[in-house]
C-alpha positions in Angstrom: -30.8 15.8 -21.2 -27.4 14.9 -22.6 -26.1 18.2 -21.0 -26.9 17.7 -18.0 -25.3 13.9 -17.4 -22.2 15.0 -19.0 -22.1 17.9 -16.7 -22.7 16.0 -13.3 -20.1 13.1 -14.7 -17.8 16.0 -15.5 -18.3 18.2 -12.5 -16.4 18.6 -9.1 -18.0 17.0 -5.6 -19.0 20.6 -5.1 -20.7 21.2 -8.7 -22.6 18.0 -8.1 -23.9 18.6 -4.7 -25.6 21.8 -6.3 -26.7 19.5 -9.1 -28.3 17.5 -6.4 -29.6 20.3 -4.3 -31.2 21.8 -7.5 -32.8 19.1 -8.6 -34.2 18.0 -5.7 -35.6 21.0 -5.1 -37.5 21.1 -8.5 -38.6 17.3 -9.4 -38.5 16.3 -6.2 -40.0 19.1 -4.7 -42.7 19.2 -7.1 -43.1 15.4 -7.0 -43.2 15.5 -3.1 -46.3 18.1 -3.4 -47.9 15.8 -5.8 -47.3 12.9 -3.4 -48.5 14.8 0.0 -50.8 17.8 -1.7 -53.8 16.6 0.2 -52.0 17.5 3.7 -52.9 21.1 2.7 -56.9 20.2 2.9 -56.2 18.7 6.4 -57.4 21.9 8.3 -60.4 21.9 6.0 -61.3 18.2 7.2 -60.8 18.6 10.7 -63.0 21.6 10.6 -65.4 19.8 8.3 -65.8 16.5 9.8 -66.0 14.6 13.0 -63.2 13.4 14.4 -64.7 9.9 13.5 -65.2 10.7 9.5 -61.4 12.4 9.6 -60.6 8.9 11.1 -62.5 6.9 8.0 -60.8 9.0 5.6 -57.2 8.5 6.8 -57.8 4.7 6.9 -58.9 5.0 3.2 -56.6 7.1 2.0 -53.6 4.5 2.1 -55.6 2.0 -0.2 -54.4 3.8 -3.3 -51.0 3.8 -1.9 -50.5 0.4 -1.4 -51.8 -1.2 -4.6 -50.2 1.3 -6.7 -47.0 0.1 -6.6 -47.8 -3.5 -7.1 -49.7 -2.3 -10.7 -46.1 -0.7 -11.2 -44.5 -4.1 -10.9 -41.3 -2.6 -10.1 -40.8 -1.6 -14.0 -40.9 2.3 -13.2 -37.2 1.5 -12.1 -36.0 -0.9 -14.8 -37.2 1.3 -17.3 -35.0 4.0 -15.7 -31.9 1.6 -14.8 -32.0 -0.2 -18.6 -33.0 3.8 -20.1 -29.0 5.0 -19.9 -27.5 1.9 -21.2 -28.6 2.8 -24.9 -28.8 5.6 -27.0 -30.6 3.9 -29.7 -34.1 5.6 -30.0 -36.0 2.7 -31.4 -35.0 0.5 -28.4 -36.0 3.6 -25.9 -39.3 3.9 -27.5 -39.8 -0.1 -27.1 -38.9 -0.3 -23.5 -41.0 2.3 -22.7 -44.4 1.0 -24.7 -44.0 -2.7 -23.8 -43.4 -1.3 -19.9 -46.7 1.1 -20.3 -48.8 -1.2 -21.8 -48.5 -4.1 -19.7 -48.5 -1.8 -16.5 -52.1 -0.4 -17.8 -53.5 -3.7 -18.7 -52.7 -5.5 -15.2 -53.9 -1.7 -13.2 -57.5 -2.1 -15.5 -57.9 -6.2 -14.3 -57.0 -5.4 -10.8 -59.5 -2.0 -10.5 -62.5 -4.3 -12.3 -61.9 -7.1 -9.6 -61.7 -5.1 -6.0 -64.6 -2.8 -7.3 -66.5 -6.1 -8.3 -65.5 -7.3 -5.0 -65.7 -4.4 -2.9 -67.9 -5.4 -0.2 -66.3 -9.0 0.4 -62.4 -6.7 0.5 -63.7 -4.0 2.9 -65.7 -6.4 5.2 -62.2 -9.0 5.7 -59.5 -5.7 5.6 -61.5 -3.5 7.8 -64.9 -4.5 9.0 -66.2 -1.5 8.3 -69.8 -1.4 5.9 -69.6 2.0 5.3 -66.4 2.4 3.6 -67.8 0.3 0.6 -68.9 3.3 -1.7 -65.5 5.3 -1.4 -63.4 2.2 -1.7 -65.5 1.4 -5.1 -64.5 5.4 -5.8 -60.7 4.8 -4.9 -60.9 1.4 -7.3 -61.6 2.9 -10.2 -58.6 5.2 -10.0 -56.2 3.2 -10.1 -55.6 2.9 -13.8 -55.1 6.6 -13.8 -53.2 6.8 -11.0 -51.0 4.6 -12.3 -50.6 6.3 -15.9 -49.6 9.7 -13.6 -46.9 8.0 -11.8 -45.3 6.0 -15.1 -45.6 9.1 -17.1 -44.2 11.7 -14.2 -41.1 9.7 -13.8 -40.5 9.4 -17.4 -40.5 13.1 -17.7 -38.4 13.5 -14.6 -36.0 10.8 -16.3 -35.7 12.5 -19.6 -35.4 16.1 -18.0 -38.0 17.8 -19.3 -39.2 20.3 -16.3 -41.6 22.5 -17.8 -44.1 19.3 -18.4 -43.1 17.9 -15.4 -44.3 20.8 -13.6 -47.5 20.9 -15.1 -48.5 16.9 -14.2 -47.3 17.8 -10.6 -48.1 21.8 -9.5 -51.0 22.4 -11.7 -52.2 18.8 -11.2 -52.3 19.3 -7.6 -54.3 22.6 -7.8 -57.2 21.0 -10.1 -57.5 18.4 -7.7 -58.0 21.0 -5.2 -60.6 22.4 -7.0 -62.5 19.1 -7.8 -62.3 18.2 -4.1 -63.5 21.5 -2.8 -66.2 22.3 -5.8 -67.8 18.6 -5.0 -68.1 19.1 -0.7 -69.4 23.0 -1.2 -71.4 22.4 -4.0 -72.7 18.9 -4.0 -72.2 16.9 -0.4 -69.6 17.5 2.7 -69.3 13.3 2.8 -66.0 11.9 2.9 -66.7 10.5 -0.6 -66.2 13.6 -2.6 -62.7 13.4 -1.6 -62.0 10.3 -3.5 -64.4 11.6 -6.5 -62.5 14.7 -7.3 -59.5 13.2 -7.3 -60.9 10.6 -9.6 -61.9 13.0 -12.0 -58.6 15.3 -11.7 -56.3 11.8 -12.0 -58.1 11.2 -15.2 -57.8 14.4 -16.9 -53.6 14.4 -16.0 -53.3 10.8 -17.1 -54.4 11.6 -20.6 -52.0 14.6 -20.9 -49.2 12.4 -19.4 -49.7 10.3 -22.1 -49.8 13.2 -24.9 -46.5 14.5 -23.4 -44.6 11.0 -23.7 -45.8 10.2 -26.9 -42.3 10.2 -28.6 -41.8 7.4 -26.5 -44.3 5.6 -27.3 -45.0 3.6 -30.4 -46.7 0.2 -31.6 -45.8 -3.1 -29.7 -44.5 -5.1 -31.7 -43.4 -7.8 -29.8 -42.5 -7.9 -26.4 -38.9 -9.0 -26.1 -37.9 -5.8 -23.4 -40.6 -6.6 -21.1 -39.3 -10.1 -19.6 -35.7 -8.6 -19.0 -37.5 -6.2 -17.1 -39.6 -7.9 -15.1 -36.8 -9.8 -14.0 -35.0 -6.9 -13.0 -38.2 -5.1 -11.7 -39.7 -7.3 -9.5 -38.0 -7.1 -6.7 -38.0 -3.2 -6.6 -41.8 -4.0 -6.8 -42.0 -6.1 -3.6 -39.9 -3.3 -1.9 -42.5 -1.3 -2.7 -45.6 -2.4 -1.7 -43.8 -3.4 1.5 -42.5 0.1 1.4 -46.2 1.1 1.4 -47.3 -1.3 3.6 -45.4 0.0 6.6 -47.1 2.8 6.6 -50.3 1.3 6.2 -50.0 -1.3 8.8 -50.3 1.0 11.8 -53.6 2.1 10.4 -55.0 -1.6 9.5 -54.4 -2.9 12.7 -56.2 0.2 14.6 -59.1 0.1 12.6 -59.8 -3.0 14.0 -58.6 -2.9 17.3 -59.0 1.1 18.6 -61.7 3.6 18.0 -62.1 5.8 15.3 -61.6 8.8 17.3 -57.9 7.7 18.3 -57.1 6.6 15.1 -57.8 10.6 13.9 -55.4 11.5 16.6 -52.7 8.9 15.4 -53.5 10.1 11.4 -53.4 14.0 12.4 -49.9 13.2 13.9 -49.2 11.0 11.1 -49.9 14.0 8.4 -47.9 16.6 10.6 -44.6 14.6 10.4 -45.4 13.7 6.9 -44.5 17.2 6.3 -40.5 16.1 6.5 -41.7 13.8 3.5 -41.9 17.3 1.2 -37.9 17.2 1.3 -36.8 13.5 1.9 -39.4 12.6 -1.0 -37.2 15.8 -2.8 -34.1 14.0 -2.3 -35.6 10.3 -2.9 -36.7 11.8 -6.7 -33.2 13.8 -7.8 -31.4 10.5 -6.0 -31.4 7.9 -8.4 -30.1 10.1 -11.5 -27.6 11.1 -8.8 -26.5 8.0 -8.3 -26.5 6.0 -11.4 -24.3 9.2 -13.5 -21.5 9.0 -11.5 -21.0 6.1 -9.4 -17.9 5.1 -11.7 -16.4 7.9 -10.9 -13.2 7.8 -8.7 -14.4 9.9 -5.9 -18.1 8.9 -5.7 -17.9 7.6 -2.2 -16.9 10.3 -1.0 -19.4 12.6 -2.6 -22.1 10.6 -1.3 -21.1 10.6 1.8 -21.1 14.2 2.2 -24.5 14.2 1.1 -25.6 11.5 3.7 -23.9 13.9 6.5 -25.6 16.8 5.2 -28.9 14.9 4.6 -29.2 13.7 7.8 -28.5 17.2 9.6 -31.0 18.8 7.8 -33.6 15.5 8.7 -32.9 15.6 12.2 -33.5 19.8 12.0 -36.5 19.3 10.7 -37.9 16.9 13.3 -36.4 18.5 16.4 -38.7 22.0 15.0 -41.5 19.6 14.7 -41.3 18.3 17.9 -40.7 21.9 19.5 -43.8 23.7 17.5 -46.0 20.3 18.1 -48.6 22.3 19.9 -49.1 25.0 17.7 -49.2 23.2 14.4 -51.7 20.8 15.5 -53.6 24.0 16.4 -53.3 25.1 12.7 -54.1 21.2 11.0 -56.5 20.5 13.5 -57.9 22.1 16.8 -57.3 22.2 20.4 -59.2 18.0 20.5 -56.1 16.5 18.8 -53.6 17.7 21.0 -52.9 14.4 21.8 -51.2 13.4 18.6 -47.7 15.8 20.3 -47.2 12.1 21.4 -46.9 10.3 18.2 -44.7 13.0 16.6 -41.2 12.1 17.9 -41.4 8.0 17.1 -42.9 8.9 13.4 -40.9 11.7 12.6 -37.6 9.5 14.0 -39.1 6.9 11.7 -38.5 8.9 8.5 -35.3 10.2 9.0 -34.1 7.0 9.7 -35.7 5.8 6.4 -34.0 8.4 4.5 -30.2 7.6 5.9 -30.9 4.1 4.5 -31.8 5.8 1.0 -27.8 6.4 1.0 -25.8 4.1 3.0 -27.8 1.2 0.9 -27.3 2.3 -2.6 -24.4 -0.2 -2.7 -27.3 -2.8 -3.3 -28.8 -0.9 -6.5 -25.4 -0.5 -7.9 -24.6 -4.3 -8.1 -27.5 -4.9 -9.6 -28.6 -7.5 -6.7 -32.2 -6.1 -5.7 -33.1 -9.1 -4.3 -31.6 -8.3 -1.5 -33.1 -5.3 -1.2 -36.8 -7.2 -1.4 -35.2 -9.3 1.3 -34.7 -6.2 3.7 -37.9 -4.9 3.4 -39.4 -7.7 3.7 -37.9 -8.3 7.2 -38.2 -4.9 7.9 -42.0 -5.1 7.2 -41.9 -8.4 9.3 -40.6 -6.4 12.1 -42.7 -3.7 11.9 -45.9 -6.0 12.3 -44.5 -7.7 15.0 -43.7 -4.8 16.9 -47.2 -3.0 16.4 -49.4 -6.3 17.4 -47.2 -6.5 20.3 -47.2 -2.7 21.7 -51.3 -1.4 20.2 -52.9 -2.9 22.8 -51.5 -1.9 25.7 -49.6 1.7 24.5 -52.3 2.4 22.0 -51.3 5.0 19.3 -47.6 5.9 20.6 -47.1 1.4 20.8 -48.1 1.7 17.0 -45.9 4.3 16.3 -42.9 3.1 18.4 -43.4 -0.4 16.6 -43.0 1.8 13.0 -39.9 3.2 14.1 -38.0 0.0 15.1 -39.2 -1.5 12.3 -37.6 1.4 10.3 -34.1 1.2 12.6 -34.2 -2.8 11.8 -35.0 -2.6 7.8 -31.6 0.8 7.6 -29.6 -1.7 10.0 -30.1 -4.6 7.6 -29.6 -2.8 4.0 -26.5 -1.1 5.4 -25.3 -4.7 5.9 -26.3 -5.9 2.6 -24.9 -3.0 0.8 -21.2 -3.2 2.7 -21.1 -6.7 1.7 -21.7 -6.4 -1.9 -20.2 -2.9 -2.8 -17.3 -1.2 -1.3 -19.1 2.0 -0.6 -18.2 3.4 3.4 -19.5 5.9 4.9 -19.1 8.0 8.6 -21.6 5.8 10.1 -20.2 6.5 13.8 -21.0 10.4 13.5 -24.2 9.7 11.8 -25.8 7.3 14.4 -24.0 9.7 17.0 -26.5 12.5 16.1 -29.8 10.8 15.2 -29.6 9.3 18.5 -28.4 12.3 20.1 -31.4 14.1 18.6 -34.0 11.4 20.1 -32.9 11.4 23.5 -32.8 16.0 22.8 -36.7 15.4 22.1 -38.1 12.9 24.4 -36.5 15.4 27.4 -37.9 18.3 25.3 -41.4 16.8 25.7 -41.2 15.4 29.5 -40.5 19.4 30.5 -43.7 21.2 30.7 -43.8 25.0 29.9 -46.6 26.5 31.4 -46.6 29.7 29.9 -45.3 31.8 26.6 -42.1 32.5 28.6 -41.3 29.1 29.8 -41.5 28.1 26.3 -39.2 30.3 24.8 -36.8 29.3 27.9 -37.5 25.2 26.6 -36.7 26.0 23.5 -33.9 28.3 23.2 -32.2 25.6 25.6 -33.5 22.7 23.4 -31.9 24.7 20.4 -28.6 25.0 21.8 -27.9 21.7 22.9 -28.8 20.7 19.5 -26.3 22.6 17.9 -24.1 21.9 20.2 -24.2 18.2 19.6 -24.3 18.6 15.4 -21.3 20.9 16.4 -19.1 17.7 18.3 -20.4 14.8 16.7 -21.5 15.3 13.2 -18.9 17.6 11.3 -15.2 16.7 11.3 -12.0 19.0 12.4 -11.7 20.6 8.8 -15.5 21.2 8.4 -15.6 22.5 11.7 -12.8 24.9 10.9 -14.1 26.5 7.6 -17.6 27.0 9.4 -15.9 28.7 12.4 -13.8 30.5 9.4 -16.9 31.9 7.7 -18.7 32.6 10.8 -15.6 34.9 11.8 -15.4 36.8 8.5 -19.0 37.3 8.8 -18.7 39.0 12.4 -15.5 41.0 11.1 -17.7 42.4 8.6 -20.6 43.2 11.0 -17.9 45.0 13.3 -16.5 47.1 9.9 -19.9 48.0 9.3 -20.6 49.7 12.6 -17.6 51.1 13.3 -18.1 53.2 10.2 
């Protein structure tokens, strides 16, 4: 572990962009499939159940997600901020424990009270009966959950891979198994979903807990846990409202639209969650980024490399989603949910806007004042509710998602302001909002011109495609990055040329 931070502190801008790229790819990679494994069963529940019962699974399945990180209490990341500031392993060990134990305690109270209290939560959140038993299900995971998320980021903290990769890849493929072995075996009811992943959360929690057991010892007072807290509770109220935007569109639908267009809106949803499998790479190998060198001299500018480059490869992503829309809802879904091509471009903007205020933010973590940070998303959240009870009704599932992405646009616009206020961190903003928006305008003309045949499609897109790069090419790399690509692209062909002339 030492290693490592003394060779990103040491390292060039180069070195530690590799750093970066590395270990996004592996923790956050690996914590990104954890996160979003259950996208990979979506072609199994479309085929499975009714459109109705994909529906009442998808509005379930963000319960977990949004009272998770309130059990965290934010302490997840005051654990890792206070971790580095000592290398005393007594006062690691006590962090860690008091942090755990209080985390576990509150995630035990809270799953006893909603599953004592299921049917008075379900009836006033989403006046649906029927989603009692699962929500009772979903309940009682919690405290497990939460032990898998404390004890995953401890291991990504600390460095230790191999273990990491078990609580994520092989966790993923039990699950799989206890999902699939209960609807063949036992019952095809939306139910078993939530019951194997109960019983594969609890097996994982107790081996996260065997593999951070040198970090753990006997409480023996609890004069760490206040200081965190304090610094932790704000991180938790970005949180939960972090989760919450993402969970409004769906609470407000299942109230107000049918079930049948809310599995149109989710199957969009989990196709442009896909671009989640790399930004949730980048958000996990991030923070460690970050926090080693930001005292460095030459910081800013590293990062804001990595904000051009991140938000070129975001944007790439979401302009293939948007030109393969039809055929990959094909393959998640079948030829009823075409419909959800429509939701793609607002939802998939929405994340890649999230991610560019993952960078140009940071300033706000760095000085230590996350309440402003709490204060963002809380406006941003604001926003976002605003905007969806204004447009559901009469745009239905594109007004929901439309109201998620300028919710997203206000909450960057804000913690960019924030940030540049309290920390003197710039970045190339002009050539970064120069492309995103670029990029939307590229895709809603991409999906207003209909191809009526194979031909005509390959004709969109090839055109689509090249005014693409064409616009990365003039607004988001600079003269000298321009001229070592045109460099290496010319050495390339000179080679090509030597080869056949041979």
């Amino acid at each position: 572990m030492i290693k490592d931070i003394e060779r990103l502190r040491s390292g060039t801008i180069k070195s530690r962009l590799a750093f970066l790229l590395r270990d996004s790819a592996f923790y956050g990679g690996l914590d990104a499939f954890a996160t979003m494994a259950n996208i990979f069963l979506v072609p199994i529940y479309t085929r499975m159940f009714s459109k109705s019962e994909f529906g009442s699974y998808d509005a379930l399945s963000v319960i977990s997600g949004v009272i998770v990180p309130f059990l965290l209490m934010g302490l997840d990341s005051a654990v890792a901020r206070y971790f580095y500031e000592t290398e005393d392993i007594s006062e690691r060990r006590a962090l860690v424990t008091q942090s755990l134990a209080f985390q576990f305690a509150l995630s035990v109270l809270i799953a006893v009270v909603l599953t004592l209290f299921a049917d008075e939560v379900v009836g006033w959140v989403f006046s649906q009966p029927t989603f009692t038993p699962s929500f009772r299900i979903i309940t009682l995971s919690l405290p497990f959950i939460t032990l898998c998320r404390i004890t995953r980021g401890l291991l990504k903290w600390t460095f230790q891979r191999r273990r990491f990769m078990v609580m994520t890849l092989v966790s993923v493929l039990v699950q799989f198994c206890c999902i699939l072995g209960y609807l063949l075996l036992v019952e095809r009811s939306i139910i078993g979903i939530f019951y194997g992943q109960l019983i594969s959360t609890m097996v994982f929690a107790g081996l996260g807990c065997w593999y951070c057991r040198n970090f753990l010892g006997r409480i023996r007072g609890w004069g760490y846990l206040t200081r965190l807290l304090t610094f932790g509770y704000p991180y938790m109220l970005i949180a939960v409202a972090g989760a919450l935007i993402p969970a409004i569109d769906r609470l407000f639908m299942v109230n107000i639209v049918t079930l049948e267009v809310m599995a149109l809106y989710a199957l969009g949803k989990k196709l442009t969650s896909l671009m989640n499998l790399p930004f949730h790479g980048f958000q996990v190998a991030w923070g460690p980024f970050v926090f080693s060198l930001y005292k460095e001299t030459n910081a800013t500018e590293t990062y804001d490399r990595v904000l051009r480059l991140f938000t070129m490869l975001m944007l790439t992503i979401s302009f293939a989603l948007v030109i393969f829309a039809d055929p990959l809802i094909c393959v998640f879904g079948t030829s009823q949910y075409l419909e959800s091509r429509f939701v793609i471009i607002p939802l998939s903007m929405a994340i890649v806007v999230d991610g560019i205020s993952w960078i140009t933010g940071v300033g706000v973590d760095l000085s230590k004042k996350s309440y402003l940070s709490s204060l963002n998303y809380l406006l941003g959240l604001s926003i976002t509710v605003l905007a969806v009870w204004l447009l559901v009704k009469p745009a239905g599932m594109v007004g929901v998602a439309s109201g998620v992405l300028l919710g997203r646009c206000v909450q960057t616009c804000l913690k960019t302001y924030f940030a540049y206020k309290v920390w003197p961190n710039r970045y190339s903003l002009d050539k970064v909002v120069g492309v995103t928006f670029g990029t939307l305008m590229l895709e809603v003309m991409y999906q207003l011109v209909p191809a009526a045949g194979f031909m005509q499609f390959v004709l969109r897109a090839g055109g689509a495609m090249l005014f693409y790069g064409l616009l990365v090419w003039t607004v988001s790399l600079n003269t000298r990055e321009r001229a070592l690509v045109s460099g290496l692209l010319r050495r390339k062909l000179q080679l090509w040329l030597a080869r056949k002339t041979r």
